[in-house]
C-alpha positions in Angstrom: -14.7 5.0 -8.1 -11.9 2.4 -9.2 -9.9 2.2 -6.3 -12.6 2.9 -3.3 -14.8 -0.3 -4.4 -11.3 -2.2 -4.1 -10.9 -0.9 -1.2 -14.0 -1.7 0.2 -13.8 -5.5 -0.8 -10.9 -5.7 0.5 -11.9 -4.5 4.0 -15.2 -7.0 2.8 -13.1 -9.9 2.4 -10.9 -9.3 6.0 -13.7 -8.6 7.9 -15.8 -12.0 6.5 -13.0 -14.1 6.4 -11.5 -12.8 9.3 -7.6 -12.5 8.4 -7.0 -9.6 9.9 -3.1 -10.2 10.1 -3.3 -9.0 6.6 -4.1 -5.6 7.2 -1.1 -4.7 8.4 1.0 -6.4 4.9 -1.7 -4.4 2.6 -1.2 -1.2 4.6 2.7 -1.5 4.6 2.2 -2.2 0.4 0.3 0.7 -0.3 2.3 3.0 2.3 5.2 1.9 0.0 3.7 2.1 -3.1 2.6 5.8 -2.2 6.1 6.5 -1.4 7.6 5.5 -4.6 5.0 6.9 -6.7 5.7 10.9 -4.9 9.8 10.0 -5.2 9.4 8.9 -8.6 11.3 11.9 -10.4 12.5 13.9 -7.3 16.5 14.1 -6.3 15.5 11.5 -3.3 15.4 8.8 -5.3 19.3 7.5 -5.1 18.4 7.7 -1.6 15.5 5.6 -1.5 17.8 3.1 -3.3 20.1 2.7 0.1 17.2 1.9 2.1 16.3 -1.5 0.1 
């Protein structure tokens, strides 16, 4: 319930405010943030390291 009513304010606040141009930095953050979270204790990580 946590993360959907975040979620929906945030799409709330871009769609009153009307900043869309940062939809595409909060997509790339939590694209990111789901791909460290699933590397977290995998043998990718040293790889993941090269890309940054």
């Amino acid at each position: 319930m946590g993360k959907m009513s975040l979620l929906k304010e945030l799409f709330l606040f871009l769609r009153e405010t009307k900043m869309w141009w940062l939809a595409p930095i909060f997509i790339i953050l939590i694209l990111l943030s789901i791909f460290i979270f699933l590397t977290e204790g995998s043998a990718v990580l040293p790889f993941v390291y090269t890309l940054f």
